[in-house]
C-alpha positions as CSV (number, residue, x, y, z in Angstrom):
1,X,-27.1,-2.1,1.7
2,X,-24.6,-2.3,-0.6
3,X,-21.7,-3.9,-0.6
4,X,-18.5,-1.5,-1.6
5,X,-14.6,-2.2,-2.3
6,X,-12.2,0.6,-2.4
7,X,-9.1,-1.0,-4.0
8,X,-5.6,0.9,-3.8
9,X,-2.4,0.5,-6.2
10,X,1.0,0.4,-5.1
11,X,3.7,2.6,-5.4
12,X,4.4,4.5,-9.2
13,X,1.2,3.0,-10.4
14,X,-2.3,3.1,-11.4
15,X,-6.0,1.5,-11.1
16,X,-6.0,0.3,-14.9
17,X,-2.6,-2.1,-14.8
18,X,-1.9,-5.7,-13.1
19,X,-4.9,-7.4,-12.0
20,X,-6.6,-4.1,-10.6
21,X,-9.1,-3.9,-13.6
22,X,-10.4,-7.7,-13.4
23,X,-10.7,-7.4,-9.9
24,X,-13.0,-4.3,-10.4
25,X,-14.9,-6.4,-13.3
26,X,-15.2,-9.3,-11.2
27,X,-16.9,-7.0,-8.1
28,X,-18.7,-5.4,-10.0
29,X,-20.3,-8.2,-11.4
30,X,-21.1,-10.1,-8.1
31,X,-22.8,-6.5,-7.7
32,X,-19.6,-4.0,-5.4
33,X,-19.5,-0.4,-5.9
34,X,-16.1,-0.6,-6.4
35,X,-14.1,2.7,-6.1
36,X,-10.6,2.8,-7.8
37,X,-8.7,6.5,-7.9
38,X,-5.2,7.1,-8.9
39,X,-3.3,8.4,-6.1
40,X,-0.4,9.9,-8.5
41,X,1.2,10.6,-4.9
42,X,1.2,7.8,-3.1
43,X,4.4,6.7,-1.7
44,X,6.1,10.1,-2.5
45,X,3.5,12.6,-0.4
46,X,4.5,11.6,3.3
47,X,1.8,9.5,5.2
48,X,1.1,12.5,7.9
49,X,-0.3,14.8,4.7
50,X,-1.7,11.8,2.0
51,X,-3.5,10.2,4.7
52,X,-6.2,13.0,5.1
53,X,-6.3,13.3,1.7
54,X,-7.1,9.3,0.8
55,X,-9.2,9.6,4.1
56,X,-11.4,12.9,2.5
57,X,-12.0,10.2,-0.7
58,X,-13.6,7.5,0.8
59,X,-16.3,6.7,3.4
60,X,-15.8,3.7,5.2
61,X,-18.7,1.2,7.0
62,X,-19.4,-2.7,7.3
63,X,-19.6,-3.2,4.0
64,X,-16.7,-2.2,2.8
65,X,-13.7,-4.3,1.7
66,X,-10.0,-2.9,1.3
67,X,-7.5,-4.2,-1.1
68,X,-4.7,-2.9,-1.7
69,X,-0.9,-3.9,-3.2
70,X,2.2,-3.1,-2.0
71,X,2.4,0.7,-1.7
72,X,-1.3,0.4,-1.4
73,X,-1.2,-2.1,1.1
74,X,1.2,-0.1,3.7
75,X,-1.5,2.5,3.0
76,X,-4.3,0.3,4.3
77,X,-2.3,0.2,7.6
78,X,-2.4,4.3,8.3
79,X,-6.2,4.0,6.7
80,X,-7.2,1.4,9.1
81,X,-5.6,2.8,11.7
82,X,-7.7,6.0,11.5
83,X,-11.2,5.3,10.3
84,X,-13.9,5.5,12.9
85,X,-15.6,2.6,12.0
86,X,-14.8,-1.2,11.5
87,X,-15.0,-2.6,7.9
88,X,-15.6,-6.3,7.1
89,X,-12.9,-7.0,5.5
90,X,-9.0,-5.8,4.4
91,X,-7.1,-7.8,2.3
92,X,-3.1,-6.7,1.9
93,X,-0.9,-7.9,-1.0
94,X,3.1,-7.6,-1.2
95,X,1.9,-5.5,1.9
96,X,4.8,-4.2,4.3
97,X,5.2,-2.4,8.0
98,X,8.8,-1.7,8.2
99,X,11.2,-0.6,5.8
100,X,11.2,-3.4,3.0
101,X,14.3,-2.4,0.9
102,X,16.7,0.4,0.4
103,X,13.9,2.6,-0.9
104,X,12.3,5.9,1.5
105,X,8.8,5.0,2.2
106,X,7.3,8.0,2.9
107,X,3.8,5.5,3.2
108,X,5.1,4.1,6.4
109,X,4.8,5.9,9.3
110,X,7.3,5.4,12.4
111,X,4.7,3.5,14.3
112,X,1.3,2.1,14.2
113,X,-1.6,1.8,16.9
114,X,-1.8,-2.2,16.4
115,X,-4.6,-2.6,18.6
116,X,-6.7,0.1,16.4
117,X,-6.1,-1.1,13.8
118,X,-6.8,-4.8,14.7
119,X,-10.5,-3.3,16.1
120,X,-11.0,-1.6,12.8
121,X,-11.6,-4.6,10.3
122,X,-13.3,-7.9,10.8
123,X,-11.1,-10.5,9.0
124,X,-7.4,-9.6,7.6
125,X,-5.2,-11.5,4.7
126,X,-1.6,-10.8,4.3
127,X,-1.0,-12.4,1.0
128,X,3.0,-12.2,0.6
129,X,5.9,-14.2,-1.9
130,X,9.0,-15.6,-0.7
131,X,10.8,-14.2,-3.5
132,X,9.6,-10.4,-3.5
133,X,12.0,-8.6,-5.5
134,X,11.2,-5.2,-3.7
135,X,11.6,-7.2,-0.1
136,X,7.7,-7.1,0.5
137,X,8.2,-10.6,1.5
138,X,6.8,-13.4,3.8
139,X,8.4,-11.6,6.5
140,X,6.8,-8.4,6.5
141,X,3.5,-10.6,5.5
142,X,4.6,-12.4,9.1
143,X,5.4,-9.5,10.8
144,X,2.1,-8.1,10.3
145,X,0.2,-11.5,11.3
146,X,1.7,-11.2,14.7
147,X,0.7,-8.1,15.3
148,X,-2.7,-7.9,14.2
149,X,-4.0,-11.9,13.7
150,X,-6.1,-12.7,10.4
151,X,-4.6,-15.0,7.8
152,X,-1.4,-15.0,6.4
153,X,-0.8,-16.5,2.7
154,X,2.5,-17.3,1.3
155,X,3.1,-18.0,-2.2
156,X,5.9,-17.7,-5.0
157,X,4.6,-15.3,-7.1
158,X,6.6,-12.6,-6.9
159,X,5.4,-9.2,-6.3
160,X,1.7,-10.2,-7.9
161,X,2.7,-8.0,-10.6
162,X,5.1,-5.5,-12.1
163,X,6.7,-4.2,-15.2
164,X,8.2,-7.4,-15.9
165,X,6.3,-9.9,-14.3
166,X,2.5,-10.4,-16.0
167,X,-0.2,-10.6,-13.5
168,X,-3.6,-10.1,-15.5
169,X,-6.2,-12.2,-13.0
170,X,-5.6,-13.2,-8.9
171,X,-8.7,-15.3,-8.8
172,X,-7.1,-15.7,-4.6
173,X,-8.7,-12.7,-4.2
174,X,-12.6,-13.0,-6.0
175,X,-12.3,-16.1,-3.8
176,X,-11.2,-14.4,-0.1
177,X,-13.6,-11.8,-0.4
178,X,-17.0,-12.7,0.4
């Protein structure tokens, strides 16, 4: 079987910036279908109507691995939540549960079925910075470990990419995912 990676972007975003395009190259080449769509509405559509929508995209089985950043990342919550099925691995960057700035986050939902979630993917990484300018810190990267377990990275790199902050490769990642 093959092995697949669905890879989300975060908020305002696309598949083709940050390190989203050598990731795909890099997956591709240790031989992932690797599935990249631009969800122009993510973090503006509220979770209750997006989710059925990024749901309808994607199928999901035990070879499949979920990245997402930030925006994306909160995504992978509702998504993981809600599948039927558990996939091998999900791996959450500048990810976030709770409200992480003064921003609406029409991606969060009010609450979250922890234990679903937790039965719906083998192994989980929360990879968070200290120094998140957009507060998707090492707290919400901690505040996610104790609900759900996995592994929790903390580094200083920011938000692993923006506007202003150059993020071309995350060989972290090519290593985590098996």
């Amino acid at each position: 079987m093959t092995r697949k990676a669905i890879l989300f972007h975060g908020t305002g975003a696309h598949p083709d910036v940050l390190w989203l395009p050598w990731l795909r190259k890099r997956l591709t080449e240790r031989g992932y279908s690797v599935e990249a769509r631009h969800y122009r509405d993510l973090n503006s559509e509220p979770i209750a109507t997006f989710l059925p929508k990024v749901l309808a995209n994607h199928t999901f089985d035990a070879d499949t691995v979920l990245v997402g950043h930030s925006g994306g990342a909160a995504l992978l919550l509702a998504v993981l939540e809600k599948i039927d099925t558990k996939v091998d691995q999900a791996i959450l960057v500048a990810g976030y549960c709770t409200q992480p700035n003064a921003e609406e986050e029409p991606v969060l939902q009010d609450d979250y079925d922890w234990a679903a979630i937790r039965a719906h993917v083998r192994d989980l990484y929360f990879i968070n910075s200290r120094q998140d300018p957009y507060g998707c810190d090492d707290n919400q990267g901690r505040a996610m470990f104790e609900r759900l377990g996995g592994t929790q990275i903390v580094r200083d790199d920011g938000h692993f990419g923006d506007m202003d902050q150059e993020y071309a490769s995350f060989e972290l990642l090519d290593r985590l995912i098996d």
